[in-house]
C-alpha positions as CSV (number, residue, x, y, z in Angstrom):
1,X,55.2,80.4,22.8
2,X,55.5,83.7,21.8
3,X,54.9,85.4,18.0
4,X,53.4,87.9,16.0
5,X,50.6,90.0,17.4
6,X,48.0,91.1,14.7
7,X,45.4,93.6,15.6
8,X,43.0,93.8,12.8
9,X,40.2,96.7,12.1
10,X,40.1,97.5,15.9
11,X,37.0,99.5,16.8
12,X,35.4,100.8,20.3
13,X,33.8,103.7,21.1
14,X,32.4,104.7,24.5
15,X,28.7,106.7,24.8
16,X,27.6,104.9,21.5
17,X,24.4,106.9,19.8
18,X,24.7,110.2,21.9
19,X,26.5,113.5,22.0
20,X,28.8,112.6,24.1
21,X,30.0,109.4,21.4
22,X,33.9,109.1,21.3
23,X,35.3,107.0,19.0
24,X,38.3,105.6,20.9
25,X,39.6,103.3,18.8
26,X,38.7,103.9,15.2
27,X,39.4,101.1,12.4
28,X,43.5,100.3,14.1
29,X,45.5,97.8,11.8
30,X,48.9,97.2,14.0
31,X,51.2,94.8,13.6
32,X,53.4,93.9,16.3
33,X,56.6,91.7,16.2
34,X,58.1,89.2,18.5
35,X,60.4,91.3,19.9
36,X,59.6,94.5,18.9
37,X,59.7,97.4,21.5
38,X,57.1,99.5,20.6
39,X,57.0,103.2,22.5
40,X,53.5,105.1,21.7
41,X,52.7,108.9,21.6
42,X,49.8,111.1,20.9
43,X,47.8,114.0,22.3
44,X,45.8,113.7,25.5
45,X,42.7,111.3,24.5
46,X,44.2,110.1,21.0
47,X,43.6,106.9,22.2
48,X,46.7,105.6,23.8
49,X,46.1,104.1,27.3
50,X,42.2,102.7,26.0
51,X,44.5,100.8,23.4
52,X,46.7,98.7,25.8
53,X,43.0,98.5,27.8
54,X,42.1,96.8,24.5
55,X,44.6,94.1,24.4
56,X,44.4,93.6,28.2
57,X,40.9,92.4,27.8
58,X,39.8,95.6,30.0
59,X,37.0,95.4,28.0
60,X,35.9,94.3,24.2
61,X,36.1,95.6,20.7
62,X,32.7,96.6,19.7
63,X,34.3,94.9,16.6
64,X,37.7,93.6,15.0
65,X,40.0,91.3,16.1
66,X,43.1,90.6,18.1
67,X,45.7,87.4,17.1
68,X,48.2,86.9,19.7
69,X,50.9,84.1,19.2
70,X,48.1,82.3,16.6
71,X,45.7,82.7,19.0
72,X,42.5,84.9,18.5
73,X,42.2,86.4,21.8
74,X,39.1,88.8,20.8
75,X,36.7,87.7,23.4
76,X,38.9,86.4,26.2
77,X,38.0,87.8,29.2
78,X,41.3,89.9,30.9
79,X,41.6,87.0,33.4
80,X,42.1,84.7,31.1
81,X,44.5,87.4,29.0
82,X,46.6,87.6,31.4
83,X,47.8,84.3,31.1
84,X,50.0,86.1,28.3
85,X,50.7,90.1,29.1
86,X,51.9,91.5,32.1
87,X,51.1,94.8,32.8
88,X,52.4,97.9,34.7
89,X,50.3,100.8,35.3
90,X,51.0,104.4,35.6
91,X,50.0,104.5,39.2
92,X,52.3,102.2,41.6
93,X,50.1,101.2,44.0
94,X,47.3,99.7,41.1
95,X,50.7,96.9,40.4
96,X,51.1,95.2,43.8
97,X,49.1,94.0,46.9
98,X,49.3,96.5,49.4
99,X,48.3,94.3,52.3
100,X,50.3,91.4,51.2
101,X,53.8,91.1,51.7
102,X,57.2,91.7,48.9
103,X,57.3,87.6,48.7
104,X,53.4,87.1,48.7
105,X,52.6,89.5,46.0
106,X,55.8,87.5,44.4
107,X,54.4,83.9,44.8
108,X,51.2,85.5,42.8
109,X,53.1,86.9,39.8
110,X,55.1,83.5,40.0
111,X,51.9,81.6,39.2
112,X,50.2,84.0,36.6
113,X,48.3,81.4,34.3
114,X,48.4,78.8,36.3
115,X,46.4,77.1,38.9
116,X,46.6,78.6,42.4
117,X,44.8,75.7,44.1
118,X,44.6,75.9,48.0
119,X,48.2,75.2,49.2
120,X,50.7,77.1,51.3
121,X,51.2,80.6,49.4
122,X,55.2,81.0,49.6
123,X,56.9,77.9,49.8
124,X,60.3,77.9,51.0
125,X,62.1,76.9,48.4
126,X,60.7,80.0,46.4
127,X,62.6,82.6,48.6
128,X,65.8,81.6,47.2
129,X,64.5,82.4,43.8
130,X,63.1,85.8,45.2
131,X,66.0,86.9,46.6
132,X,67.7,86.2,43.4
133,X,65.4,88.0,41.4
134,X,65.1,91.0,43.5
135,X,68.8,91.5,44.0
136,X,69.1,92.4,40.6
137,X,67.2,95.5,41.5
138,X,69.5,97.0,43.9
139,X,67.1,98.2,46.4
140,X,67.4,96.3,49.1
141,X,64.2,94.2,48.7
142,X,65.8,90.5,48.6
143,X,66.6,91.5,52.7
144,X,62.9,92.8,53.0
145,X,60.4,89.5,51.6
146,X,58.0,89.3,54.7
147,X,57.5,93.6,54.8
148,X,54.1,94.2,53.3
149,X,54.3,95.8,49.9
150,X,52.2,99.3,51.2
151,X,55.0,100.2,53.3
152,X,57.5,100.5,50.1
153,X,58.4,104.1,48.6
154,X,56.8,104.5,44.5
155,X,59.5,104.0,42.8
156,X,60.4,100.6,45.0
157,X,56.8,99.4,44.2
158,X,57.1,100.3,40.5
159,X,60.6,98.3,40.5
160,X,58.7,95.1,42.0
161,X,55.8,95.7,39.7
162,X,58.3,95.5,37.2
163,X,59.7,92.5,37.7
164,X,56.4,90.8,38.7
165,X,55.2,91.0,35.6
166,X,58.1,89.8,33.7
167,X,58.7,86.4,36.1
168,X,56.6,84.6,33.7
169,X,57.5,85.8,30.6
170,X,55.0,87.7,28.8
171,X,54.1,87.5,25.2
172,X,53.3,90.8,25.8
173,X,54.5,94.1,27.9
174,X,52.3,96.5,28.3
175,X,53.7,99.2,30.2
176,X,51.2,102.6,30.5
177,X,53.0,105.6,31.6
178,X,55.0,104.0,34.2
179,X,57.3,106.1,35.0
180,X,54.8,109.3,34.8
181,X,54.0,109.4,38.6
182,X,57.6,109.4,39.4
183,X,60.5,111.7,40.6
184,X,62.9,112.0,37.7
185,X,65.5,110.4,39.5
186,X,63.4,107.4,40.3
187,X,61.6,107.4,36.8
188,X,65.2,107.1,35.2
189,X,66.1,104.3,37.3
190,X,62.6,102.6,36.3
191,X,63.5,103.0,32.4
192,X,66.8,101.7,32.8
193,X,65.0,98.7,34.4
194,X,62.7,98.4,31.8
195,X,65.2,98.7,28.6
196,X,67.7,96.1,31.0
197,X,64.6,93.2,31.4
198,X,62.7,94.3,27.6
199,X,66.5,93.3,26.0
200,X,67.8,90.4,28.3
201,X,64.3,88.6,27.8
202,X,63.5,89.6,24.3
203,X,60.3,90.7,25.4
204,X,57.6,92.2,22.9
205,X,56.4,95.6,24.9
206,X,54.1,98.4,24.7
207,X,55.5,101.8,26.2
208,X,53.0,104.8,26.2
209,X,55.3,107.8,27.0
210,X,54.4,111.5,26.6
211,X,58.1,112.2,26.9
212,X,59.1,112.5,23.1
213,X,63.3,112.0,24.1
214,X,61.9,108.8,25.8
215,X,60.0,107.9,22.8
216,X,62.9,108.3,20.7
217,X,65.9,107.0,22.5
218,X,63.9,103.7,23.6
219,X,62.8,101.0,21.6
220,X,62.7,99.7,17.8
221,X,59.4,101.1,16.9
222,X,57.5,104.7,17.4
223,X,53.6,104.4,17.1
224,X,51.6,107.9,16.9
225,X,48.5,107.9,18.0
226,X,45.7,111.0,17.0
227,X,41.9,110.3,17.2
228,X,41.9,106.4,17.8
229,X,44.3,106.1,15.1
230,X,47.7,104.9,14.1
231,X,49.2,107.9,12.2
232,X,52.8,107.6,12.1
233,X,54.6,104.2,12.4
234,X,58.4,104.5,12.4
235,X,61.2,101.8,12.8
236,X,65.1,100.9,11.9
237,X,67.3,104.0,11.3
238,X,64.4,106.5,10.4
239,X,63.6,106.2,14.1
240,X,67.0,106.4,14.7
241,X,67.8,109.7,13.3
242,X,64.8,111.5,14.5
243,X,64.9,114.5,17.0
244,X,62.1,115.3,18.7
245,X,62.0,119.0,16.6
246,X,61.2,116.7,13.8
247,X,58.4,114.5,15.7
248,X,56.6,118.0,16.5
249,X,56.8,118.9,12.6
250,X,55.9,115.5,11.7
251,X,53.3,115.6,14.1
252,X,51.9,119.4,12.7
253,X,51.4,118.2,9.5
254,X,49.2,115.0,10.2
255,X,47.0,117.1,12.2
256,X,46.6,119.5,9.1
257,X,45.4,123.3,9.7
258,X,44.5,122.2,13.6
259,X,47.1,124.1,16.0
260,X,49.9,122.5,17.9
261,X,50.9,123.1,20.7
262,X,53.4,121.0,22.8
263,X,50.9,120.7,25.8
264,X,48.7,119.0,23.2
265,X,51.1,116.2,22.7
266,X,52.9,116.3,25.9
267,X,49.8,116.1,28.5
């Protein structure tokens, strides 16, 4: 079952006792609600993409603690993790099997958390379900299962990727950039995917964006992000009402006498 998502006093930092010592993740206290669409911004290195790394199991908290669903997932290894977050990555071919065709890369997000054992890997009566599900995209695919997945254009492999992860329903969406490698044509059609599959499901999903209109426009929550921190946490009709001339103001102000720039929050 899905639920609340409590991430308590979250700390990591990379190069520990040298020079070079970032501290990634400094001291985050984020709740996240069942349901809650959360989109997430911040300057390049505020700590962002190493966050969602965090709850993926990419790698542990030097110390902290994570609580998914009741559970304390702090030092489950990402396999095991995955049992309960589907991901999507910024790059489209890091999402899907590039050897492996549309409907075996399918049959694999089909039995994320369970056992795999040794049997036949797409069983016929899954196709039907395939084709169902990949109709709904309105690319074609359901007419393309045995075409191996590295033949597909980025956007089509960022649509699949899309709906892989979301066969087994998540308790959590982490979705990092996605659309960032994409034409603006394609990355549209990708975030009206996403908002389409986030609402039908009631999923609980992570968004990081450096587009501040996407930011705004999508989702119940906007997280900021500056130095491994949570810095602005807004929800209901304040998020509502902002414009992104206000996020850059609001965004001046927490970072004090440093200067702003937009490349600083939009790279």
């Amino acid at each position: 079952m899905s639920g609340q998502i409590v991430i308590q006093k979250a700390f990591k930092a990379f190069n520990r006792g040298s020079v070079n010592e970032v501290k990634a993740i400094n001291g985050i206290d984020l709740t996240i609600n069942d349901g809650d669409f959360i989109t997430i911004i911040g300057s390049n290195g505020a700590g962002k993409s190493t966050f969602l790394n965090a709850l993926a199991g990419s790698f542990f908290l030097d110390s902290g603690s994570i609580i998914m669903g009741g559970e304390d997932v702090t030092t489950w290894p990402e396999h095991k993790r995955a049992a309960k977050i589907g991901r999507v990555f910024q790059d489209p071919l890091l999402g899907t099997c590039a050897g492996a065709t549309i409907e075996q890369n399918m049959a694999l997000a089909k039995k994320r958390g369970k056992s795999r054992g040794l049997g036949l890997g797409v069983k016929g009566r899954d196709r039907a379900y395939f084709r169902e599900n990949l109709a709904q995209l309105g690319l074609g695919l359901e007419d393309r299962l045995r075409t191996a997945t590295g033949l597909l254009s980025g956007g089509q492999r960022q649509a699949l990727t899309m709906l892989m992860a979301t066969m087994v329903r998540p308790e959590l969406l982490l979705l990092d950039e996605h659309t960032a490698a994409l034409d603006p044509k394609t990355a549209q059609m990708i975030l009206e995917l996403t908002q389409e599959m986030v609402e039908q499901q009631n999923l609980t999903a992570l968004m990081v964006t450096h587009n501040m209109n996407q930011a705004i426009n999508l989702g119940n929550r906007l997280v900021m992000f500056h130095r491994g921190r949570v810095v602005l946490d807004i929800a209901g009709e304040e998020k509502q009402d902002l414009k992104v001339e206000d996020l850059l103001q609001r965004f001046a102000e927490l970072r004090g006498d440093e200067e702003l720039s937009d490349r600083m929050l939009l790279c």
